[in-house]
N, C-alpha and C positions, 0 to 999 in steps of 0.2 A: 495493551493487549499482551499476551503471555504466549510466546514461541512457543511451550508447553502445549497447552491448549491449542493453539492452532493446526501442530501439528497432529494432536488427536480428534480434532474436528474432522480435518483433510481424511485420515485415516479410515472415519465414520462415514464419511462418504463414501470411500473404496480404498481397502487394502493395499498399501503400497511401501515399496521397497524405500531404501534412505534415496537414491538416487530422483525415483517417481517423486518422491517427495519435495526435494532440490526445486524437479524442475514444475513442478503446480505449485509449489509455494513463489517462485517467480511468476507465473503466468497469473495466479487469482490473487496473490497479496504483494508482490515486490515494490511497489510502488508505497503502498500500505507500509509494511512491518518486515524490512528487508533481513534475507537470512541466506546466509554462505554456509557451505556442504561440511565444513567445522562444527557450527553452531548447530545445525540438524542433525547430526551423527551424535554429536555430542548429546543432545538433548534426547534423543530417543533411546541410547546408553539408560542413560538415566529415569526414564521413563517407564522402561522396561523393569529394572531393578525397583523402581517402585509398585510395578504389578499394574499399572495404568495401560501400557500396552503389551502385545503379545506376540510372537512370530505365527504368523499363517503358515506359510510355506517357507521351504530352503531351495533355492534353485541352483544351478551352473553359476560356477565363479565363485561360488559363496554369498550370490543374490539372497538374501532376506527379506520375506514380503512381511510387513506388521499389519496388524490389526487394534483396534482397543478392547481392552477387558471391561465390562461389566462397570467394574470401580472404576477404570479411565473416563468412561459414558458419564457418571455419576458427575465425577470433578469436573467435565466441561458443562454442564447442569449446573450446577453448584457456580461455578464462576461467570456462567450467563445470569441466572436468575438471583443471585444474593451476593456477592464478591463488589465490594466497592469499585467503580469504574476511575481510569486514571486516564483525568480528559487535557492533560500535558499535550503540548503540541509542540513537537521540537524541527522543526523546519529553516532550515539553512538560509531561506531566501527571504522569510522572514526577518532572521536574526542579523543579516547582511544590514538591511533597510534602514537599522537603527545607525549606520554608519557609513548608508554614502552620502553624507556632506564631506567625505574624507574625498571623494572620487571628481576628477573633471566634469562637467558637464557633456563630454564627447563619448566618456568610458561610460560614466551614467546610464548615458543611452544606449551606447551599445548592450549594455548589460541587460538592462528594460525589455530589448528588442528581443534579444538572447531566454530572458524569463517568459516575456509576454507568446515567443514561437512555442517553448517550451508546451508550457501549459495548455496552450492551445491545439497543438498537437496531441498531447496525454487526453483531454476534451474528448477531440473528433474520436480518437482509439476508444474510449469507454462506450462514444455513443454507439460506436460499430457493433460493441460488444451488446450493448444494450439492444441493439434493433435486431441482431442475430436471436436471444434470450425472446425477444417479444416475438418473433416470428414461429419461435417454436423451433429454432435448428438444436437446442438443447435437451429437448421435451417440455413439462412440466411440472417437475418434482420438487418434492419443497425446498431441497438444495438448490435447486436453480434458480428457484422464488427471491431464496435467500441473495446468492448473487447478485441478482437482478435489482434489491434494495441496496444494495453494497455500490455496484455499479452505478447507481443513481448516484448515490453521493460521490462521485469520482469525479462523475462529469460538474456537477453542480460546484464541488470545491474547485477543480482543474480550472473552468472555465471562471471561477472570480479571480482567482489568484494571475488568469491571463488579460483579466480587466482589471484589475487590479497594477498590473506592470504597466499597464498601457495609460490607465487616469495617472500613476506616480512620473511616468513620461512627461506628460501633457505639464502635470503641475510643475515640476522641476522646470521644463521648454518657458513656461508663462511667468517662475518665478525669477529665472535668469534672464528671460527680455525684459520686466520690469526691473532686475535691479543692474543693468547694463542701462536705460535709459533715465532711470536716476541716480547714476553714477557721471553721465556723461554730461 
């Protein structure tokens, strides 16, 4: 995904200042495609200057509300429906896994325990979100729709990744009592 575009997405849904933006790019993507109030400034700097987006209003303080332009709407078009997808999955807790035979069996688990609460709490927060969406605290707009399939996968991916800690537990627990009793 392309900070770019997300942030003209966000935008397309309702005009908002760099700040607005900061904090719904936390609330609907942070977990997703994390982005610091650097990389947002920065990026709609640039945006701007490319004519992709626009300032709505000027407020108090020097608050800047943005909008997208016309040709902004286009390129997030254009990168939904024809822009090669880049289905890279760069995940920490993955990349960990290829190297705890480095770790005790004690730290192991703690670690497991630590991933498998993790996730499983990130799970229950999507479902919340999800049953909020279905109930209709959101409305039902095609943005919300949208969410709503995004959110699906949060919970769907969260909660394997939480079964997933929990089987690599289990397996490590069964492979260290079997090579303790033919060891001994």
């Amino acid at each position: 995904m392309s900070l770019r575009h997300a942030l003209i997405g966000l935008l397309a849904e309702q005009p908002a200042s760099g700040w607005d933006l900061t904090r719904r790019f936390e609330e609907v993507l942070g977990t997703v495609w994390p982005a610091g109030h650097p990389q947002i400034y920065g990026e709609l700097r640039k945006l701007r200057t490319e004519g992709l987006i626009e300032v709505e209003s000027e407020g108090p303080r020097g608050r800047t509300t943005y909008q997208p332009t016309e040709a902004g709407l286009e390129e997030v078009r254009r990168w939904l429906s024809s822009a090669d997808v880049d289905h890279t999955i760069r995940m920490e807790s993955l990349l960990r896994s290829v190297f705890f035979w480095l770790m005790t069996p004690e730290e192991l688990a703690e670690h497991l325990d630590r991933e498998a609460a993790y996730y499983g709490a990130l799970a229950t927060r999507y479902r919340e979100l999800a049953a909020a969406k279905d109930r209709g605290d959101f409305g039902h707009s095609p943005q919300t729709q949208s969410l709503r399939v995004a959110v699906e996968a949060g919970i769907r991916i969260s909660q394997a990744l939480a079964d997933w800690a929990e089987w690599t537990k289990a397996a490590a627990e069964d492979s260290s009592s079997t090579a303790h009793s033919t060891s001994g």
